[in-house]
C-alpha atoms as one frame of an Amber mdcrd trajectory, in Angstrom:
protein
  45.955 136.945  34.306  45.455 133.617  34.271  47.971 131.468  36.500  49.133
 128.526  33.742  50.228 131.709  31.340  51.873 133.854  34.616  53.471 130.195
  34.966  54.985 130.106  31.610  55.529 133.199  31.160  57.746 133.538  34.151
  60.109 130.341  32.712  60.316 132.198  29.237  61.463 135.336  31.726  64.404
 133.123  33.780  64.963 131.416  30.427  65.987 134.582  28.832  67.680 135.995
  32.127  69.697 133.416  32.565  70.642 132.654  28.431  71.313 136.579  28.937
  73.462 135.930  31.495  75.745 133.205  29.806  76.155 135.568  27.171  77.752
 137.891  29.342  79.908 135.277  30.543  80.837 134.079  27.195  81.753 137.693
  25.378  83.837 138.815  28.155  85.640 135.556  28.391  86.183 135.764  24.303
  87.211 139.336  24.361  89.885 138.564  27.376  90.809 135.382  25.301  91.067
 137.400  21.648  93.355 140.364  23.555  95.862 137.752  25.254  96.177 135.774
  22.517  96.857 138.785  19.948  99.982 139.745  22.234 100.909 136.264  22.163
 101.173 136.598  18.354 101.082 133.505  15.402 102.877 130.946  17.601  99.658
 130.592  19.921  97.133 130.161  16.515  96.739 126.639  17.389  96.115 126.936
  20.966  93.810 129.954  20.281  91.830 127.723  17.639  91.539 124.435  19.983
  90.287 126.974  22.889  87.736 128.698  20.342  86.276 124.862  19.536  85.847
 123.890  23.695  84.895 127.239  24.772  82.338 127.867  22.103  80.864 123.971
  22.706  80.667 124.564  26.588  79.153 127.478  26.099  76.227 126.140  23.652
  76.147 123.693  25.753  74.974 125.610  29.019  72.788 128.306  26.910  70.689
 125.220  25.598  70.362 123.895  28.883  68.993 127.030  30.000  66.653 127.588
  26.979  65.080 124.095  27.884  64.116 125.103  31.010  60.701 127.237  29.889
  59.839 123.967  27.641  60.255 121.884  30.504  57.886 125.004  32.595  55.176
 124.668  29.785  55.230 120.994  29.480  54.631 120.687  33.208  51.635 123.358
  33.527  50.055 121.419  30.380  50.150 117.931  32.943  48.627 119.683  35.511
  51.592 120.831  37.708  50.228 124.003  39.698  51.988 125.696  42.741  50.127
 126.257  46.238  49.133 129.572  45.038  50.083 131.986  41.827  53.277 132.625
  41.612  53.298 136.078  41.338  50.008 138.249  41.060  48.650 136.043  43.973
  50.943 137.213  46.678  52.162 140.537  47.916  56.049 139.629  47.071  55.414
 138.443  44.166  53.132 141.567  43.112  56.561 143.380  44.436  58.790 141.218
  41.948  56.062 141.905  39.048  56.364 145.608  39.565  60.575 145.330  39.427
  60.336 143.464  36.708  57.910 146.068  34.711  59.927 148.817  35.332  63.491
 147.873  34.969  62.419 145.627  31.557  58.703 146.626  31.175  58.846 147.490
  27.865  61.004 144.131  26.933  57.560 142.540  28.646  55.250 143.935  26.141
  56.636 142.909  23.428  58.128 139.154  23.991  55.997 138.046  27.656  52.640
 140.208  27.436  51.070 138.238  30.529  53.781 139.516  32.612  53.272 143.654
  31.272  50.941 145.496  33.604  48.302 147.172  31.956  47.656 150.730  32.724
  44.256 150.277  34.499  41.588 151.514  38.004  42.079 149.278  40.559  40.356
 148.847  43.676  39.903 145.769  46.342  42.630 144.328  44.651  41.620 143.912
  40.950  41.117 145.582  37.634  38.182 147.770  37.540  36.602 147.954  33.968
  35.912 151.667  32.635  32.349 150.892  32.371  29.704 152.498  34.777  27.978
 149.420  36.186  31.993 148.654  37.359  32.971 151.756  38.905  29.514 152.023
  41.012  30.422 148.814  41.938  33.938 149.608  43.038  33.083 153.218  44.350
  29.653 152.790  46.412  30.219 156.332  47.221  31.307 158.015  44.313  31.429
 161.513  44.290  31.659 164.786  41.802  35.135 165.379  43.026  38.325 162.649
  42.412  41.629 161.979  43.353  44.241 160.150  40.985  47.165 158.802  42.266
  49.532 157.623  39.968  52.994 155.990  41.656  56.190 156.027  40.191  58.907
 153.325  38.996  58.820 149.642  40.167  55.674 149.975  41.986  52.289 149.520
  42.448  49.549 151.094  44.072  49.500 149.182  47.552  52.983 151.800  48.124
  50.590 154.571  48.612  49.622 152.718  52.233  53.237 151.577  52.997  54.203
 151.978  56.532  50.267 152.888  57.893  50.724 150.309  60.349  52.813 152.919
  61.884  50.427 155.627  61.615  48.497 155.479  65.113  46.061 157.676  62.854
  42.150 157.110  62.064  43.498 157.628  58.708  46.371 155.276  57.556  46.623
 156.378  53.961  46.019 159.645  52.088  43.194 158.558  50.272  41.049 157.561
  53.035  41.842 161.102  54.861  40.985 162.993  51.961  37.961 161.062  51.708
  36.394 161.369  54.960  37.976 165.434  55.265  37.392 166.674  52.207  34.627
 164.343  50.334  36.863 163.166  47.767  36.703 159.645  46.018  40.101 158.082
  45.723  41.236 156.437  42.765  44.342 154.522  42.837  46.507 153.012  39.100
  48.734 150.260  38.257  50.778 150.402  34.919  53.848 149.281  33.624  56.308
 151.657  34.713  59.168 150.228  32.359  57.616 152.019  29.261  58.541 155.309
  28.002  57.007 158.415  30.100  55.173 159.379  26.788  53.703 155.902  25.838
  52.361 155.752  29.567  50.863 159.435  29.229  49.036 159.085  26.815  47.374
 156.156  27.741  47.044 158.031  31.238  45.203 160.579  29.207  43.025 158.140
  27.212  42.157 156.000  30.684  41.241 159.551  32.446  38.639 160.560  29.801
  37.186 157.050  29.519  36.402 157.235  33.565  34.941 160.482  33.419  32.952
 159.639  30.764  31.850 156.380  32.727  31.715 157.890  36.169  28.541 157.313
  38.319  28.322 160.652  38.755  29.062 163.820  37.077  32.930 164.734  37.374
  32.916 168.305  38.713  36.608 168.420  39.893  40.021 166.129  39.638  42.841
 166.287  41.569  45.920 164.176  40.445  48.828 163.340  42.822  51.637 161.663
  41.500  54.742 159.759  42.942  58.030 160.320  41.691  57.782 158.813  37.787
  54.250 159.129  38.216  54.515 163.185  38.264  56.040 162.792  35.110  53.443
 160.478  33.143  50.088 163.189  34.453  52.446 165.893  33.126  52.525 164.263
  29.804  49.338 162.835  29.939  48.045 166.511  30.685  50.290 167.583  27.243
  48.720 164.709  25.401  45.405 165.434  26.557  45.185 168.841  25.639  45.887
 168.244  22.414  44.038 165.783  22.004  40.858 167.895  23.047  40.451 165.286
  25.735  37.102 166.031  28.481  38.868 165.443  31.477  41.580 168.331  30.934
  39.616 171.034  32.037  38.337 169.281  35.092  41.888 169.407  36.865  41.978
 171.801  39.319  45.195 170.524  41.420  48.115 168.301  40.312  50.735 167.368
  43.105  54.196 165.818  42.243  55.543 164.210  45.491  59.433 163.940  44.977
  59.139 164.193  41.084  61.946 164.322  39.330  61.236 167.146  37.108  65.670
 167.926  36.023  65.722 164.057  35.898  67.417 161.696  38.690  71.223 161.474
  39.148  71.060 157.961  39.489  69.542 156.981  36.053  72.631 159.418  34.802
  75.281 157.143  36.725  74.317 154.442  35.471  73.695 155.673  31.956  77.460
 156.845  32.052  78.378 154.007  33.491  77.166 151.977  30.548  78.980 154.022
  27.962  82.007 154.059  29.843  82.033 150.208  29.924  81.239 149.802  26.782
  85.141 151.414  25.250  86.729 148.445  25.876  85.586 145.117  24.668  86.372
 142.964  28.143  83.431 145.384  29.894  81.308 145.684  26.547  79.060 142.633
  27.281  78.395 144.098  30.810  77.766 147.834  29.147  75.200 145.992  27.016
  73.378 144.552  30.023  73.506 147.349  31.521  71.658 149.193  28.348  69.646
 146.528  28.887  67.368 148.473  30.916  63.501 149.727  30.170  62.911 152.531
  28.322  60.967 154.288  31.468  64.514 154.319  33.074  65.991 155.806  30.401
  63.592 158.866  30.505  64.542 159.312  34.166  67.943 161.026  32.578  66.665
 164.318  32.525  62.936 163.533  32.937  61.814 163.010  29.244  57.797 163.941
  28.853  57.177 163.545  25.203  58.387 161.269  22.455  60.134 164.075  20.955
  62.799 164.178  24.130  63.602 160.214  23.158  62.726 159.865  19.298  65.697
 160.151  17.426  68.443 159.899  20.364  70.983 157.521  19.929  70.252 155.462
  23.580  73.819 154.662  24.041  75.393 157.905  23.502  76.236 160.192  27.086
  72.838 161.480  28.394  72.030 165.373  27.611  69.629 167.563  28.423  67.234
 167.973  25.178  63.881 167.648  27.076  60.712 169.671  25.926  59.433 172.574
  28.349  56.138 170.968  28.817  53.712 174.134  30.563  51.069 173.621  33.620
  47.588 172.749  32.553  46.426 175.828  32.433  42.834 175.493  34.788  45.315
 173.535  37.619  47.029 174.690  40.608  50.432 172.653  40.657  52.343 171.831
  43.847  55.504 169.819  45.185  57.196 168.107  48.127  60.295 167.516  47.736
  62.346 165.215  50.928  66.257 165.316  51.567  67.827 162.717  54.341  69.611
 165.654  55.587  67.243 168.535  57.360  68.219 171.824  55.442  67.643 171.171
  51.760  70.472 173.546  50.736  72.835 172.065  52.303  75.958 170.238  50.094
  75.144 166.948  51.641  71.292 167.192  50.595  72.638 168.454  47.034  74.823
 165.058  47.221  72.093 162.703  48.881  68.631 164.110  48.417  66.251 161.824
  49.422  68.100 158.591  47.962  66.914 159.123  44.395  65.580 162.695  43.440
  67.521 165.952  44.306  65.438 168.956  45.623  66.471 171.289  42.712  65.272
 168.452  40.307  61.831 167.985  42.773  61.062 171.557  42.923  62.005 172.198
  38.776  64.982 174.505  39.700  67.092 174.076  37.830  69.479 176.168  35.172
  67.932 175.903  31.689  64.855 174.734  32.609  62.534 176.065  35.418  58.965
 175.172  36.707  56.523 177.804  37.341  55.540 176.770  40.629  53.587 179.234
  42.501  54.807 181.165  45.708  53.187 178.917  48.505  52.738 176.119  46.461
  56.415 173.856  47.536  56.951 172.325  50.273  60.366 170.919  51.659  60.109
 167.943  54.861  63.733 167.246  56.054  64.368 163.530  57.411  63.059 161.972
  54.852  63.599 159.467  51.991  62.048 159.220  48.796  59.374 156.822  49.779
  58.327 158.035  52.861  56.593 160.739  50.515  54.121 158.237  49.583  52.289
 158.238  52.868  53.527 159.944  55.460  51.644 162.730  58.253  53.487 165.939
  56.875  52.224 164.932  53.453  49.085 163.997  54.492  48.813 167.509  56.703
  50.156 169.565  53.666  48.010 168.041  50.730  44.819 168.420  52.791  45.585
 172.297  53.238  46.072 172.619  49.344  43.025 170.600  48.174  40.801 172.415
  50.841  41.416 175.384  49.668  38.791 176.732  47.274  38.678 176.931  43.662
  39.861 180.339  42.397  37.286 182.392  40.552  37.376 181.647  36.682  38.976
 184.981  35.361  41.741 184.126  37.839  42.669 181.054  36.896  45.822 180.493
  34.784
């Protein structure tokens, strides 16, 4: 992305943020207003009409002020202002604010500031890699028959699959480096825009994984796709999509790992969700119930962990949360595994059922839960105690565990699911 258009996009962003804000400001203020002047009854009309006339002008006021301030953005980048360095895609915080942005209002970013969206795409050395071969050899000097996906979950970006290797006195700071130099794999890391629905990001998951087998350097014998958190979600719909779709790369999965998915759907994206609706019964909270429902689409699927567009088509997104998601089955050529962390060391415990590991409960990790019920394989879980949800991304035990599951050979054909 080009830094002038990151530049203006980024004022139309604060522009709206903070217009969105005053609005907030101004509806509660009105609805506290309207409710004590009601009591008051006809004899405070005229005091209720003069305070309509300032109010409403202060408020225009401020809301134009802050709607100038993209203009005044644009008409500086087109003198030639420029800061030190990019704003945002030029520097590892602001690569961290880009990825917040996408997935709390990603899908609000395709649609009104498309040079802040993150498109679904390979990257490597800190770029876009094009789905063409002469690309990928380029990226992937040592391409082999056998990949690795990783796909990471909500808000982030694929440098979280090295966080904290700086404290990994290892030869092997990240997973994908150890299972390249163990096991001969080639690891492939993503970037999309996490604040679009689960389905919309699946299927171009599915799309994106066909085009780079097709455009591989070398024959794709075997894929393995490991998926953070959201992430698990969008290669199980992706895998859905893909089947159906007839899609090449389907049949070439042979293990899919969700680290700390949340299969059942994440407690927290239900708080708030309730929160929202029970703000908006009364019309003093109603402004702050619509910011609230303000948030991306992606989040909303994190209710109960919504795969296909069926689970979010024709629900009302206001209305309480329930449980109407699809069963979406295994691919059937794959071996599928978890890890699932709590804070707390036993995962059965009522303070793990409480806590988990910040964001996912283990029932909702492992697919335990009441009505619906992944067919994980005896063997094929795996609970680490002590941890949080993002120490999942790269930490030893991980590391350890997924190297004993992807070593492990392929299971002759008439025994594969």
């Amino acid at each position: 992305m080009g830094s002038e258009a990151e530049i203006r996009a980024a004022g139309r962003v604060v522009g709206d943020a903070l217009a969105g804000v005053v609005g907030v400001v101004r509806d509660t203020h009105h609805a506290i207003a309207d409710r004590v002047f009601t009591a008051v009854g006809p004899v405070a009309w005229p005091v209720r009409a003069a305070h309509g006339v300032i109010a409403g002008g202060v408020y225009a006021t401020v809301h134009g002020a802050h709607a100038v301030l993209p203009r005044l953005i644009g008409f500086a980048v087109g003198h030639g202002w420029r800061p030190a360095r990019a704003p945002l895609s030029g520097n590892p915080a602001g690569r961290f604010s880009l990825a917040v942005l996408n997935g709390l209002w990603g899908d609000t970013l395709d649609g009104r500031h498309p040079e802040l969206a993150t498109p679904m795409a390979v990257r490597s050395g800190g770029a876009d890699v094009p789905l063409t071969t002469e690309a990928l050899r380029a990226a992937f000097p040592a391409a082999g028959p056998r990949i690795v996906v990783f796909v990471h979950g909500l808000c982030e970006t694929e440098d979280y699959w090295s966080l904290a290797a700086d404290r990994h006195a290892t030869e092997h700071p990240t997973l994908g480096s150890r299972l390249e130099r163990e096991l001969g794999r080639t690891a492939v890391q993503l970037r999309y825009n996490t604040g679009l629905h689960v389905s919309d990001n699946g299927l171009r998951l599915s799309v994106l994984l066909d085009e780079l087998v097709a455009a591989w350097p070398v024959p794709v014998e075997q894929i393995s796709l490991i998926g953070h958190s959201m992430g698990g979600l969008v290669i199980r719909s992706a895998g859905r999509q893909g089947a159906a779709a007839g899609h090449r790369w389907v049949p070439a999965v042979r293990h899919v790992v969700f680290l700390g998915t949340p299969h059942l759907g994440a407690p927290l994206a239900r708080g708030v969700h309730t929160t929202a609706w029970l703000l908006a019964r009364l019309p003093e909270s109603r402004p702050v119930a619509r910011l609230l429902s303000g948030r991306s689409a992606g989040v909303h699927d994190l209710n109960y962990g919504a795969l296909v567009e069926e689970d979010w088509r024709d629900v009302d997104p206001d209305a309480l949360p329930r449980d109407n998601c699809t069963d979406v089955p295994f691919l059937p050529e794959a071996e599928h595994y978890f890890i699932g962390a709590t804070l707390t060391r036993e995962h059965d415990s009522p303070l793990a059922t409480v806590l988990g590991d910040l964001f996912v409960p283990y029932r909702s990790a492992s697919g335990a839960g009441d009505r619906r019920r992944l067919p994980f394989a005896d063997g094929n879980g795996r609970h680490l105690g002590g941890l949080h949800h993002f120490d999942l991304l790269n930490h030893p035990a991980v590391h350890d565990q997924l190297c004993a599951w992807l070593a492990e050979p392929d299971p002759p054909a008439a025994e594969q699911r």
